[in-house]
N, C-alpha and C positions, 0 to 999 in steps of 0.2 A: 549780883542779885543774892538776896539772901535766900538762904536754902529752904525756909518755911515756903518763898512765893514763888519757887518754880513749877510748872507745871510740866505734866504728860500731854500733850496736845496732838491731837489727830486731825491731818488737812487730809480731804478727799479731794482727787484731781489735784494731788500738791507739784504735779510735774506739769503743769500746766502753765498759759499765761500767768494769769494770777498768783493763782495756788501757788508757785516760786517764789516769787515775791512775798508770799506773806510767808512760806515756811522760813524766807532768811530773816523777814523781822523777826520771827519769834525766836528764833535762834539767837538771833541778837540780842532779845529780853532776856536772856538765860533760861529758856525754856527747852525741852525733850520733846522733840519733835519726833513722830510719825507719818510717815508723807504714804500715803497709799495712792495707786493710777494704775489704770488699766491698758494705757497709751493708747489709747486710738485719737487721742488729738492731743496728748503729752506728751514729750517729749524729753528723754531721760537728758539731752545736754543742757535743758532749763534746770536742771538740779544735780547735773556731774560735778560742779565745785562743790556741792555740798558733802558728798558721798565719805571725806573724808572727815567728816565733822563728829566727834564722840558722841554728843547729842542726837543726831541726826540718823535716821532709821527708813530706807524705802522696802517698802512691798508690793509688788505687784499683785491688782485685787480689782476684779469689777464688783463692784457694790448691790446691784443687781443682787447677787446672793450675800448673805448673812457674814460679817465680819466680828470674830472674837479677839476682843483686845481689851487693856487696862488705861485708860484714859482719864483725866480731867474735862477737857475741852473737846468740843469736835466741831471743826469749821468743813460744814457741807457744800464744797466748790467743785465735785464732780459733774460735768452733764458738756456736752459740747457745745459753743454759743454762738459759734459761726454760724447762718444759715448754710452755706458752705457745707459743713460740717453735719449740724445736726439734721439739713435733710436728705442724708445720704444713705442712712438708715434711720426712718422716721420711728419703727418698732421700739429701737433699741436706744432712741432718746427719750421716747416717753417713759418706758423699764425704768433708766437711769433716774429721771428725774422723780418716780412715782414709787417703784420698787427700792431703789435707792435711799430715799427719804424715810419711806416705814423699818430700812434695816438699820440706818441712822438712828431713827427717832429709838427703833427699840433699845439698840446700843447705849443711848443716852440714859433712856428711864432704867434698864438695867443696873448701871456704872452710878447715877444720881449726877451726869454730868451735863454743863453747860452747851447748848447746840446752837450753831449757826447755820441758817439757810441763805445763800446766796441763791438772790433771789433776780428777777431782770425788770425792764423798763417794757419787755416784752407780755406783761402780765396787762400791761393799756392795751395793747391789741392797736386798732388804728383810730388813737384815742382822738376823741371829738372836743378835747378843751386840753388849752397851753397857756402855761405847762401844768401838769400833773399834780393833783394832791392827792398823798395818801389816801383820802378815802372815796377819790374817784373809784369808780369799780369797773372800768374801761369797755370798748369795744373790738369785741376777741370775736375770729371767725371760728368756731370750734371743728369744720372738717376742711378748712383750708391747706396748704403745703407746709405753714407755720405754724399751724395749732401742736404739733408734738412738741413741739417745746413752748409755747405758750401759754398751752392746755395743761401740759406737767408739770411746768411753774406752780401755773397754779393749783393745780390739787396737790404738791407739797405743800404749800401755802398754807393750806385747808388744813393739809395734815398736823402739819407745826400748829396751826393754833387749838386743832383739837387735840393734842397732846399736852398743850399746857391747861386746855379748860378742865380736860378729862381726868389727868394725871400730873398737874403742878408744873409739870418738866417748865425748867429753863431755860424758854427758845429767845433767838435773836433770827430776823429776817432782812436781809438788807435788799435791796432792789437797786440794783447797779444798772447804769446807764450807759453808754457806749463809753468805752475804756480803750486806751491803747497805751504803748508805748515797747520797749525792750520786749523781746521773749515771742512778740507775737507771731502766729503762722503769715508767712510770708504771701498764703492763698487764703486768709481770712475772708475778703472777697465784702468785707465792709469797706466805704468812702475814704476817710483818712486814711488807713492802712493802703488802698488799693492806689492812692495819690503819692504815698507815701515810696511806695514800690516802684513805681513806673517813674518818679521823679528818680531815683537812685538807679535805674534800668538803661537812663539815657545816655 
């Protein structure tokens, strides 16, 4: 890659299912990777081959509070996605995905940098038409066991686009739909995964 298009790029939750996966793409691009996690659902052997990578940079960091760093890009893939997981401390999924976002966003408008919101399918709630278009606006229980991560989807959501109305910023939001494969928690405690498990179990 040539040396004008590499970038600084920052994955939050990069020790994560995903977040993994995408810090070795970028890696791959020729990119300087930043992998920030707090491991409460990461896990440092999804990115132990990385560690020795010149590029490649881990710190441990919950987002929740204010991160100072020099970036290009910031892919927001922190928050837990398991219910499993995120209702286990339903407080500190909402923090993550609400407080985390505004430390995000501010980091981007600071830097002038590109941000991504990894965003869920969870933001339908227990959607009344299949399948989903974008401008469905779904049906979400807001004090249900799932609303903390439903609920903080979506008011990052909110936030990401009041950051671009309010102050330009360069957001990208995706809304990911159930995902599996390598890396995942073996107590994710979704379908495929839990099919997945118990056929290898036998």
């Amino acid at each position: 890659m040539h040396q004008a298009q590499v970038k600084r790029i920052l994955v939050t939750g990069g020790a994560g299912f995903l977040g993994s996966h995408l810090c070795e793409h970028l890696l791959a691009q020729g990119h300087d990777v930043l992998c920030v996690d707090n491991f409460y659902t990461g896990r440092k052997e999804n990115i132990a081959h990385l560690l020795g990578h010149p590029y490649f940079e881990l710190y441990r960091h919950d987002i929740t509070f204010p991160l100072y760093v020099e970036v290009d890009q910031i892919y927001n893939l922190a928050c837990p996605a398991s219910p499993v997981h995120y209702q286990n401390d339903p407080v500190q999924t909402t923090k993550t995905s609400v407080h985390g976002a505004i430390n995000m966003l501010g980091l981007a408008k600071r830097l002038g940098a590109t941000i991504l919101q990894a965003s869920t399918s969870e933001v339908y709630g227990d959607p009344q038409c299949h399948p989903q278009r974008e401008e469905y606006w779904g049906n979400v229980n807001p004090v249900g066991p799932r609303a903390c991560y439903d609920e903080g989807k979506h008011c990052a959501e909110t936030l990401f686009m009041d950051y671009r109305r309010q102050h330009g910023l360069r957001i990208r939001v995706a809304r990911i739909f159930n995902t599996y494969g390598p890396r995942m928690h073996p107590d994710d405690g979704r379908v495929v995964s839990n099919f997945i498990v118990q056929a290898l179990r036998r």
